[in-house]
C-alpha positions as CSV (number, residue, x, y, z in Angstrom):
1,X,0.0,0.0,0.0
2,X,1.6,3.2,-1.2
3,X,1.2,6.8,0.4
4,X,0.3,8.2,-3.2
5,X,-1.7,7.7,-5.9
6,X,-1.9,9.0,-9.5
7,X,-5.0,8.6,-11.5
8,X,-6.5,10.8,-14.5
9,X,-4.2,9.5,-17.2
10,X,-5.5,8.2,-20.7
11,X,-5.5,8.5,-24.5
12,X,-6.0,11.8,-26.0
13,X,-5.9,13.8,-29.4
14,X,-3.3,16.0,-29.6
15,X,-5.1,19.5,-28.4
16,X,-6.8,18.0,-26.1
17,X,-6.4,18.3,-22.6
18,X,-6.1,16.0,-19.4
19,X,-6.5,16.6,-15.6
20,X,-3.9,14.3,-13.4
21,X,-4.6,13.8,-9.5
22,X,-2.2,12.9,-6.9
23,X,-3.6,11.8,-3.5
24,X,-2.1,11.2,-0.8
25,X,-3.5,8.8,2.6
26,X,-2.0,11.3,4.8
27,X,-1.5,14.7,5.5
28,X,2.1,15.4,4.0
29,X,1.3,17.7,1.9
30,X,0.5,20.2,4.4
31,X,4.5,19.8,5.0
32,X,5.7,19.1,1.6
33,X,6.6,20.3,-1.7
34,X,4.9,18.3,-4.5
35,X,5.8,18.1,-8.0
36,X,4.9,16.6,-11.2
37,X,7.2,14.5,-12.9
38,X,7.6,12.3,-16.3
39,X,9.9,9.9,-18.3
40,X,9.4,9.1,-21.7
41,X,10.6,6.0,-23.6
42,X,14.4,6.6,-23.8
43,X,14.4,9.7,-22.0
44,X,15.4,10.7,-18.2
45,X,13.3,11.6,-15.9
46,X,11.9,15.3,-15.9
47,X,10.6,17.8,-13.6
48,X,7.4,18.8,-15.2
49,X,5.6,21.1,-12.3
50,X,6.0,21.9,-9.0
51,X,4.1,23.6,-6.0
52,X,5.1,24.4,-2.3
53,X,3.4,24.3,0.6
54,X,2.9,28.2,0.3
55,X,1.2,28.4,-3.3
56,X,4.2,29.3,-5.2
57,X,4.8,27.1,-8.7
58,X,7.5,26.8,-11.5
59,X,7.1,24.7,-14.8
60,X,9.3,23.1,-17.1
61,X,9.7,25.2,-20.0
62,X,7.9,22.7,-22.4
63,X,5.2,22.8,-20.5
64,X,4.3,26.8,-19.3
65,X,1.4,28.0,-20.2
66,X,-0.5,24.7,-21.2
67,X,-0.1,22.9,-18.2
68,X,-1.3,24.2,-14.4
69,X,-0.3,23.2,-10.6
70,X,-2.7,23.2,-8.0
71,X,-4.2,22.2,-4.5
72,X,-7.7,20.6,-4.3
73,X,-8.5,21.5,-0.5
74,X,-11.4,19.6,-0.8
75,X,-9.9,16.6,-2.2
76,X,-7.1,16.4,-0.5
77,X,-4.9,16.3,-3.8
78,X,-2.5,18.0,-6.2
79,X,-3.7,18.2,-9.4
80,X,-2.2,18.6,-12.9
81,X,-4.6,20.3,-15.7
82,X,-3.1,19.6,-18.9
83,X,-4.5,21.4,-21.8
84,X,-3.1,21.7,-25.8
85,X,-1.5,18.4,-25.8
86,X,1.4,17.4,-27.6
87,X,2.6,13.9,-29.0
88,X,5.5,14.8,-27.1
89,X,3.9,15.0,-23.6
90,X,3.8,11.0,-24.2
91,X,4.9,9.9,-20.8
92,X,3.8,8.2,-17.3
93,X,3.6,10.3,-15.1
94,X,4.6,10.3,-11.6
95,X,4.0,12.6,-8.7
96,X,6.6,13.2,-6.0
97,X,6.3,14.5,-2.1
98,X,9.8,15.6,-0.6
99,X,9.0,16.6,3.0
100,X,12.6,16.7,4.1
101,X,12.8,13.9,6.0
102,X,11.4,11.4,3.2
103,X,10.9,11.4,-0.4
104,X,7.7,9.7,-1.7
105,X,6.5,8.2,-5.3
106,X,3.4,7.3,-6.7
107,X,3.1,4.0,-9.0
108,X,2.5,6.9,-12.3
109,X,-0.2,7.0,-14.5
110,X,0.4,6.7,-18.3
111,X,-0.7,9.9,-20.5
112,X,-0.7,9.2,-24.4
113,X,-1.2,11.8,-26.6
114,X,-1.7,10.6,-30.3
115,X,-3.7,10.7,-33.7
């Protein structure tokens, strides 16, 4: 049993868009800094998004201005809206909690993006 969970991924047409939820069964996101990241086949892992415990976000450069980082209060999640999708954003997905004294992963959720 995992502290996080991704879900929202799927098959899209490129311009379409995508909403990706990380939740976690505890409260260390209060504590945290959560971020959004991918790997591709072939590629390295990549920091996508990311948000602090204080609101403030940065983006990968590929991604700013399509994608957005945000708290769910009500959900108890960080969510990733994707919109104008690209072949390229091809990729699982994997959110990641850093909390300073432990680093946690989700399992990922695969995002396809393709004609």
């Amino acid at each position: 049993q995992g502290q996080l969970e991704e879900s929202g991924g799927g098959l899209v047409q490129p311009g379409g868009s995508l909403r990706l939820s990380c939740a976690a069964s505890g409260s260390i996101f209060s504590l945290a800094v959560t971020s959004w990241y991918r790997q591709a086949p072939g590629r390295q892992r990549e920091l996508v998004a990311g948000i602090s415990t204080g609101g403030s976000t940065n983006y990968a450069d590929s991604v700013k201005g399509r994608f957005t980082i945000y708290r769910d209060y009500a959900k108890n999640t960080v969510d990733l809206q994707m919109n104008s999708l690209k072949p390229g954003d091809t990729a699982v997905y994997y959110c990641n909690v850093v909390t300073g004294w432990a680093n946690y992963w989700g399992q990922g959720t695969q995002v396809t993006v393709s004609s």
